[in-house]
Backbone as numpy.savetxt, mean C-alpha at the origin, in Angstrom:
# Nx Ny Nz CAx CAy CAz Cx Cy Cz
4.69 33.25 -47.80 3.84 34.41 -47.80 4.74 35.64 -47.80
4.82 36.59 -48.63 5.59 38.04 -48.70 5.02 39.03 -47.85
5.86 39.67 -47.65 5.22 40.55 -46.90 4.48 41.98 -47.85
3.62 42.73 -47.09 3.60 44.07 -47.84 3.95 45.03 -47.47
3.92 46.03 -48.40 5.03 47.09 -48.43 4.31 48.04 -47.90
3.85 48.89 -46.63 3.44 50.00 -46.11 3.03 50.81 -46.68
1.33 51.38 -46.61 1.22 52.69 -47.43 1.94 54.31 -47.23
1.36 55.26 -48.04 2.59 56.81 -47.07 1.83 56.76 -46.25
0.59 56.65 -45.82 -0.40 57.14 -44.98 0.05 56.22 -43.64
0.81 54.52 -43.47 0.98 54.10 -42.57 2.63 54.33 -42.42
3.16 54.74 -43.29 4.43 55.41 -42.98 4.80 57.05 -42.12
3.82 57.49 -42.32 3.72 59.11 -41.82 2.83 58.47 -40.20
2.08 57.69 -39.90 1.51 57.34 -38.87 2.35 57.14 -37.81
3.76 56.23 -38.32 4.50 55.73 -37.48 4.91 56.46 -37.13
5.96 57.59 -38.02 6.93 58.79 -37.84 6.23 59.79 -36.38
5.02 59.76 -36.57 4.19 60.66 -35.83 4.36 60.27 -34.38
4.28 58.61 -34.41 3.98 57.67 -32.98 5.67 57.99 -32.37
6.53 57.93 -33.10 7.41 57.31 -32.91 8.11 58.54 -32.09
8.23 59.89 -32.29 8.52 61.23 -32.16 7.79 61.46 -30.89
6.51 61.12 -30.78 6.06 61.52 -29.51 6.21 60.17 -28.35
6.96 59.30 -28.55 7.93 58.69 -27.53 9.09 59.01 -27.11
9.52 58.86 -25.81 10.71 58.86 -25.34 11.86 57.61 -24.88
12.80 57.82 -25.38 13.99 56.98 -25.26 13.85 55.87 -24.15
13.72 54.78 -23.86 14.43 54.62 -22.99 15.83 54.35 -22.51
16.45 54.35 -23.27 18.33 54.01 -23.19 18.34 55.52 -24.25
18.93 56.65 -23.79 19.17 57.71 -24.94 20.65 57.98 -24.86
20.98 57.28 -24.22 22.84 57.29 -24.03 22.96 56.14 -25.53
22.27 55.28 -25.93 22.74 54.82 -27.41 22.10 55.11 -28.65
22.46 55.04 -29.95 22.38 55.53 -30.94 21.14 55.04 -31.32
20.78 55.80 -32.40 19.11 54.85 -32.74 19.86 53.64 -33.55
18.71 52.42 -33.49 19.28 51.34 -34.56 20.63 50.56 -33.57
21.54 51.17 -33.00 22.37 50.57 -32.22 21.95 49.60 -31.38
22.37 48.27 -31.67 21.68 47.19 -30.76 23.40 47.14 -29.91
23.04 46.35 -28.28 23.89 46.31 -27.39 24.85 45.32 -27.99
26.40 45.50 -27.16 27.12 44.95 -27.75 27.21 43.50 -27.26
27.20 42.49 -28.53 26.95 40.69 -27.67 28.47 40.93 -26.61
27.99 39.97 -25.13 28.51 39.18 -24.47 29.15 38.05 -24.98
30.50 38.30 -25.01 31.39 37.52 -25.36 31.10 36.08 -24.28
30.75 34.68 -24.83 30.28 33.73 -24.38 31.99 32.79 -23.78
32.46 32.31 -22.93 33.53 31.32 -22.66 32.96 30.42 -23.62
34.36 29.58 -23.67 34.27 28.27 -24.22 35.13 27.72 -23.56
34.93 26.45 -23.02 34.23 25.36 -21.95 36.19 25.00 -22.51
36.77 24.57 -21.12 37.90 23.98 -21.31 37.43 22.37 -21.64
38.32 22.00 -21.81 37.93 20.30 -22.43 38.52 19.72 -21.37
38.05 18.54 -20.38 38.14 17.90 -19.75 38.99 16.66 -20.11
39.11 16.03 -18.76 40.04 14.75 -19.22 38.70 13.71 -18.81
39.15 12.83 -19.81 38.19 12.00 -20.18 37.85 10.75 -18.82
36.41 10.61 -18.59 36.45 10.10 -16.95 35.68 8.76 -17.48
36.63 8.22 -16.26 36.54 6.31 -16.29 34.89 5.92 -16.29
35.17 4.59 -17.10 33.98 4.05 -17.22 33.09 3.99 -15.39
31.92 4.32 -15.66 30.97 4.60 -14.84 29.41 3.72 -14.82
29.13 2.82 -14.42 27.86 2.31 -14.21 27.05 2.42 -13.07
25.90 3.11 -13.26 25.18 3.38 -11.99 24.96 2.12 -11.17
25.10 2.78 -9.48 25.30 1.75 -8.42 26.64 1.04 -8.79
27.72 1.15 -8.78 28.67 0.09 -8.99 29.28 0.50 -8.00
29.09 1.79 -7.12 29.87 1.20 -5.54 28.45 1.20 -4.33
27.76 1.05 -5.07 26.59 0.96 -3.30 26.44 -0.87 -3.25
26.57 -0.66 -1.95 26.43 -2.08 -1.89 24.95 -2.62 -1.84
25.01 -4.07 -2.44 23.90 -4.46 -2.86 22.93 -4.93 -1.66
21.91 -4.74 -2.18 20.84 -5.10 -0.74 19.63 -5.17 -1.36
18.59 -6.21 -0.87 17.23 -6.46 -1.90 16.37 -6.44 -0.57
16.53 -5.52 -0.24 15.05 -4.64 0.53 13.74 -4.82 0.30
13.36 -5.62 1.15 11.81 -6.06 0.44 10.99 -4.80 0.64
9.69 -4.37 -0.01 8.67 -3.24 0.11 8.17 -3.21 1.56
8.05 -2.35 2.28 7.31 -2.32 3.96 6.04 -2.63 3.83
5.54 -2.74 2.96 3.98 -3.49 2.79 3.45 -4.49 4.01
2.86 -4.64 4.37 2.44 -5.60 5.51 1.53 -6.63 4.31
2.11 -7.73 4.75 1.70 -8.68 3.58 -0.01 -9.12 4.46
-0.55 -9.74 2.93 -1.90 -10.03 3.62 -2.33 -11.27 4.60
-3.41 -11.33 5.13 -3.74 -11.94 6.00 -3.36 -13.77 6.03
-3.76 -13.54 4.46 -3.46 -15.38 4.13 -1.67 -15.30 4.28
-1.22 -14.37 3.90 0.11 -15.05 3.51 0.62 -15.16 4.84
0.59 -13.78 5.80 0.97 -13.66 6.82 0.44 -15.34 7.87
-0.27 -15.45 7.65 -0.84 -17.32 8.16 -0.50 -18.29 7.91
-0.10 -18.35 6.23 0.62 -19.32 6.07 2.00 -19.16 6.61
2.54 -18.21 6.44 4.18 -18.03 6.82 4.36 -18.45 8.28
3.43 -18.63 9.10 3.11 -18.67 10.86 3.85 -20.28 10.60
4.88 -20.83 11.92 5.46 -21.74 12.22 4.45 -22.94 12.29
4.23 -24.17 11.73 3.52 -24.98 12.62 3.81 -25.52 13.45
2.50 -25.31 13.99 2.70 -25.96 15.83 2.16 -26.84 16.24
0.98 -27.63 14.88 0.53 -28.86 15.34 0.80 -29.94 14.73
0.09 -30.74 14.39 0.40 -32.36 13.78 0.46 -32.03 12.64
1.50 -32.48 11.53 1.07 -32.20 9.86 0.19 -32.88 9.36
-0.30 -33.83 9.52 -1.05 -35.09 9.11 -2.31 -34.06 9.75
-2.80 -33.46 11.07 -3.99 -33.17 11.29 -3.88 -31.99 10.35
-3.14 -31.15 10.12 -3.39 -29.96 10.16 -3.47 -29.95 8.37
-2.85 -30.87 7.86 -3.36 -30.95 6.36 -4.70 -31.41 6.45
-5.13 -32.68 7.10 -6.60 -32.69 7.10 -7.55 -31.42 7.45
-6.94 -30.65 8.47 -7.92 -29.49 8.98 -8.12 -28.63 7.42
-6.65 -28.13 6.89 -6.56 -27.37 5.34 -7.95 -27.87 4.85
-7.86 -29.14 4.53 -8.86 -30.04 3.45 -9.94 -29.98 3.85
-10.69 -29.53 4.81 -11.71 -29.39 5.54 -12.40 -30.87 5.81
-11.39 -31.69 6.05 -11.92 -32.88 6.42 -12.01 -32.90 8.05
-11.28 -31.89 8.97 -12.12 -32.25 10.20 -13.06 -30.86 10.28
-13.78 -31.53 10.90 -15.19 -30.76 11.33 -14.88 -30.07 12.70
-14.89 -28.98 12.96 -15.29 -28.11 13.86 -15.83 -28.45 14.94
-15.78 -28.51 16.44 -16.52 -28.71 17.41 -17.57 -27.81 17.37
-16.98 -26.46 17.34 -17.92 -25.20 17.36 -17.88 -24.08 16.81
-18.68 -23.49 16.68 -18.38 -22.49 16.08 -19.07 -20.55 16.44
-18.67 -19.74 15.87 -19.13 -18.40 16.43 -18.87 -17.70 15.32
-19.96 -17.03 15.15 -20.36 -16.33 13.80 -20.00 -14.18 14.32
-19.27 -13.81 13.62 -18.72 -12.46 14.45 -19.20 -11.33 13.01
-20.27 -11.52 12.16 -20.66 -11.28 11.50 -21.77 -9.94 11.75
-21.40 -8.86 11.56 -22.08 -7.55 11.65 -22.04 -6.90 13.31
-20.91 -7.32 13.54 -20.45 -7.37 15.03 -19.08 -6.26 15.01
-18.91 -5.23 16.04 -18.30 -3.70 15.97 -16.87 -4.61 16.45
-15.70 -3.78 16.26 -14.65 -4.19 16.85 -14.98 -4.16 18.08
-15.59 -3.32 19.16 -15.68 -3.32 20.73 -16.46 -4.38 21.19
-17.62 -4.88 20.21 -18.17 -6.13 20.50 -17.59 -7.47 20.48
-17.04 -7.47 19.62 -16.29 -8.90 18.84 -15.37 -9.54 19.69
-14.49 -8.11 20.05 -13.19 -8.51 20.87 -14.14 -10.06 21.67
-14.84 -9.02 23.12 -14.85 -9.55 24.31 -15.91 -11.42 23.93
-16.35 -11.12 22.85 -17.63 -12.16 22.64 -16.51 -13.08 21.93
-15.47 -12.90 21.27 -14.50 -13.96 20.95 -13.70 -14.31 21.74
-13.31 -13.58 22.61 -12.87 -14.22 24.16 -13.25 -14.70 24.83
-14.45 -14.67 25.14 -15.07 -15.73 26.03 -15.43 -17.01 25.20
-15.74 -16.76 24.21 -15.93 -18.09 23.14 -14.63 -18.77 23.55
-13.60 -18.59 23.08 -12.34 -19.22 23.18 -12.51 -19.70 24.52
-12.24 -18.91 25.66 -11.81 -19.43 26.93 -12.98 -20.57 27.10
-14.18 -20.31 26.87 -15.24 -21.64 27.56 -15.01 -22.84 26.51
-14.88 -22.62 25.35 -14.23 -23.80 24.44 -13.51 -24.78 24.76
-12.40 -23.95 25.31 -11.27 -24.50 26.20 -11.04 -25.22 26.48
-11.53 -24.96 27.75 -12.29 -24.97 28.87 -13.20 -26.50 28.87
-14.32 -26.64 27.82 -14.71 -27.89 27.30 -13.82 -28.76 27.00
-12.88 -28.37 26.70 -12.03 -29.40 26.16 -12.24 -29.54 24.64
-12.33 -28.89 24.03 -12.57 -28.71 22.66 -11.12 -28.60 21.68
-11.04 -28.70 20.52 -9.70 -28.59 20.06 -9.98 -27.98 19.06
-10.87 -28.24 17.93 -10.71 -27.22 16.51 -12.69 -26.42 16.94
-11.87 -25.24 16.48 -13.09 -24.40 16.39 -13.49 -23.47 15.24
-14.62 -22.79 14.80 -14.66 -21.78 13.50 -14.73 -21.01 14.05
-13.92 -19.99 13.51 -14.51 -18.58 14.19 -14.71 -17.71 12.37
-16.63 -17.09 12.43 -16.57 -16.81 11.35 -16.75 -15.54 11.22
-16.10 -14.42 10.49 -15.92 -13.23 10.73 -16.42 -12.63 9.32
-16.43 -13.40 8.62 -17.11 -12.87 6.97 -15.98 -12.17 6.13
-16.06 -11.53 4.95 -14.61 -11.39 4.09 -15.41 -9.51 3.82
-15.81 -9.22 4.48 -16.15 -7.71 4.52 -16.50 -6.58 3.53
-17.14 -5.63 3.76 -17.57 -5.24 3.07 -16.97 -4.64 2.08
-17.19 -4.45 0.17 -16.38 -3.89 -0.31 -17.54 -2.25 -0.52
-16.44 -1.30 -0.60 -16.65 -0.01 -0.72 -16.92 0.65 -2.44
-17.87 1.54 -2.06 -17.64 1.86 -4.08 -16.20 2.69 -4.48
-16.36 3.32 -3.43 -14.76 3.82 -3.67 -14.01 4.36 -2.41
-12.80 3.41 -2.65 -12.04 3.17 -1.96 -11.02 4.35 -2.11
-10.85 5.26 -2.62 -9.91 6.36 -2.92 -8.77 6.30 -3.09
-7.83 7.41 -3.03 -6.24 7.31 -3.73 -5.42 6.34 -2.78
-6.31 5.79 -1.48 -5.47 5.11 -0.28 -5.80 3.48 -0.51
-5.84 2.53 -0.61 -6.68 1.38 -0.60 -6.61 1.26 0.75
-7.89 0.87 1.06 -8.36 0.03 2.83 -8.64 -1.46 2.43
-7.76 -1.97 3.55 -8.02 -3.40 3.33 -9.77 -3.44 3.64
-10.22 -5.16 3.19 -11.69 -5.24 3.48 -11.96 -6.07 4.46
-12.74 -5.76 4.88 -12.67 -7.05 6.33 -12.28 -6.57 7.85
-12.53 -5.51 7.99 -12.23 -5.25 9.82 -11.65 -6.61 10.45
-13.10 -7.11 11.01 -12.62 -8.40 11.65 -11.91 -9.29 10.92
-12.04 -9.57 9.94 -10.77 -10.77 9.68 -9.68 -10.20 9.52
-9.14 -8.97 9.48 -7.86 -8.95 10.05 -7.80 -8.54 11.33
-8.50 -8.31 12.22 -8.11 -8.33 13.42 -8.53 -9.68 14.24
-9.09 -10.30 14.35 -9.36 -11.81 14.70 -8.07 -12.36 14.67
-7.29 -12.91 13.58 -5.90 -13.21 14.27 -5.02 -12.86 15.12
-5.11 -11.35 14.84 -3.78 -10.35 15.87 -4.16 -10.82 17.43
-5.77 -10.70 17.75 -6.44 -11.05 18.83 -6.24 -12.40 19.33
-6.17 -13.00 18.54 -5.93 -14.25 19.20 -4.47 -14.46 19.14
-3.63 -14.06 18.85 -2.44 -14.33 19.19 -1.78 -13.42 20.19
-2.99 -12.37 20.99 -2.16 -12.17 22.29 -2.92 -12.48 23.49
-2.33 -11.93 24.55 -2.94 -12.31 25.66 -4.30 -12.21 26.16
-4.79 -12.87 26.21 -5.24 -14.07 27.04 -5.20 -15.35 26.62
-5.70 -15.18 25.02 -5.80 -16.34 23.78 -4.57 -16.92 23.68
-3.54 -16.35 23.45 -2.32 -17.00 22.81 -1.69 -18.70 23.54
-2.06 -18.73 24.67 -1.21 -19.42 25.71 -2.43 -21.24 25.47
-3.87 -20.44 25.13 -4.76 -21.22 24.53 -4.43 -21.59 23.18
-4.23 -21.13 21.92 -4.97 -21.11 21.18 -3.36 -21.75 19.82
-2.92 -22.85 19.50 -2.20 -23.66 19.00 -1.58 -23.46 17.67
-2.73 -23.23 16.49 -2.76 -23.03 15.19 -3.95 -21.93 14.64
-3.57 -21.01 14.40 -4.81 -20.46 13.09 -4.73 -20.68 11.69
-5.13 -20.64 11.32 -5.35 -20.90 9.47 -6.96 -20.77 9.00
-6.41 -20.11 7.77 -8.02 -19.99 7.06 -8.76 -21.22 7.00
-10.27 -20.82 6.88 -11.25 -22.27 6.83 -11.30 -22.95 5.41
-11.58 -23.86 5.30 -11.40 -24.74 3.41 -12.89 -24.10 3.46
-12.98 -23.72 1.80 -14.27 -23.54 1.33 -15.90 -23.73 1.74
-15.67 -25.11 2.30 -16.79 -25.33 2.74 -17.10 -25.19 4.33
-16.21 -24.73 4.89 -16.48 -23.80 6.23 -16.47 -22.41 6.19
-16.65 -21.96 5.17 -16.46 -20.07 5.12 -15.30 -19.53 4.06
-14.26 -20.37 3.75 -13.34 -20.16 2.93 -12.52 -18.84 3.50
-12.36 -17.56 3.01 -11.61 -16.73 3.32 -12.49 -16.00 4.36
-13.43 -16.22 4.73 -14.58 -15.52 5.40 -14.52 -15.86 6.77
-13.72 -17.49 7.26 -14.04 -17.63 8.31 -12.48 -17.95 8.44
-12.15 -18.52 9.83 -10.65 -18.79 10.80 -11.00 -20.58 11.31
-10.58 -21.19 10.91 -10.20 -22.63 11.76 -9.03 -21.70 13.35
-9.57 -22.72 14.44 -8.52 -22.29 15.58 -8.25 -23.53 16.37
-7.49 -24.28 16.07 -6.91 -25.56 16.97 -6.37 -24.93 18.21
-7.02 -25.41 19.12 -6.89 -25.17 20.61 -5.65 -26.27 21.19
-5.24 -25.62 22.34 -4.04 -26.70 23.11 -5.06 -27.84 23.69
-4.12 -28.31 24.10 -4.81 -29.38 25.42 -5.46 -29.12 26.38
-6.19 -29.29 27.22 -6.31 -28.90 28.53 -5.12 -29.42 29.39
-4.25 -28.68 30.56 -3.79 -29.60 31.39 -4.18 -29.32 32.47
């Protein structure tokens, strides 16, 4: 695209504009642009040894601080009872003495009503029990944070593995499918002595 060439009428316009401005730099000439800044040029370096990132930190495989989930954290738990029972318990081939349903039940409720469950269990002389806590409610939106689901089933283990329960209470592990599956807790009790 060319440009066009100014009429007199927008040539005499300018002259007019231009006259009734004032300088701002009037210490330089008209048309005089400032004089360039002479730029350095960069000394040349000596040439530096091969470099691969991390090649002096020492190595370390830091697992993520994540608190792993409920199942894994259960399975990873030591066993403490018979393997032969406790694969049958997995398989849901033994049956439950008893059981307690903790289903629409507040954390302040649950606690004390699963403690006494346990202790009178016991107490009976009982050895495998359900404790069923349900796999909880999911949310429509869970936001930029994720919340685990399930109140009680993750707190139902922590609970039973301290005091009062713990000294009772042998093995936890999730229930096989047909006792609640992820919804409910198998709890092999000690002995009485």
């Amino acid at each position: 695209m060319s440009r066009r060439k100014l009429t007199e009428d927008e040539v005499e316009l300018w002259r007019k504009v231009a006259e009734s401005t004032a300088r701002m730099h009037p210490e330089r000439k008209p048309g005089a642009l400032p004089k360039p800044k002479p730029h350095k040029v960069p000394k040349p370096r000596l040439p530096m040894p091969d470099f691969t990132v991390g090649q002096t930190a020492s190595i370390r495989n830091t697992p993520h601080d994540l608190q792993p989930g409920i199942a894994d954290s259960l399975n990873a738990a030591p066993l403490r009872m018979d393997k032969k029972s406790f694969g049958r318990m997995k398989r849901g081939k033994l049956v439950p003495e008893d059981r307690i349903d903790l289903h629409g039940m507040t954390l302040d409720r649950a606690h004390p009503v699963l403690t006494r469950f346990i202790l009178r269990t016991h107490a009976q002389g009982m050895r495998l029990v359900l404790v069923i806590t349900g796999k909880g409610k999911t949310k429509e939106d869970d936001g930029p944070i994720p919340v685990r689901r399930g109140v009680l089933k993750h707190n139902v283990p922590q609970w039973l593995a301290m005091p009062p329960l713990s000294g009772l209470v042998l093995q936890v592990t999730q229930a096989h499918i047909s006792h609640g599956g992820t919804g409910a807790y198998y709890v092999y009790l000690r002995r009485q002595r």
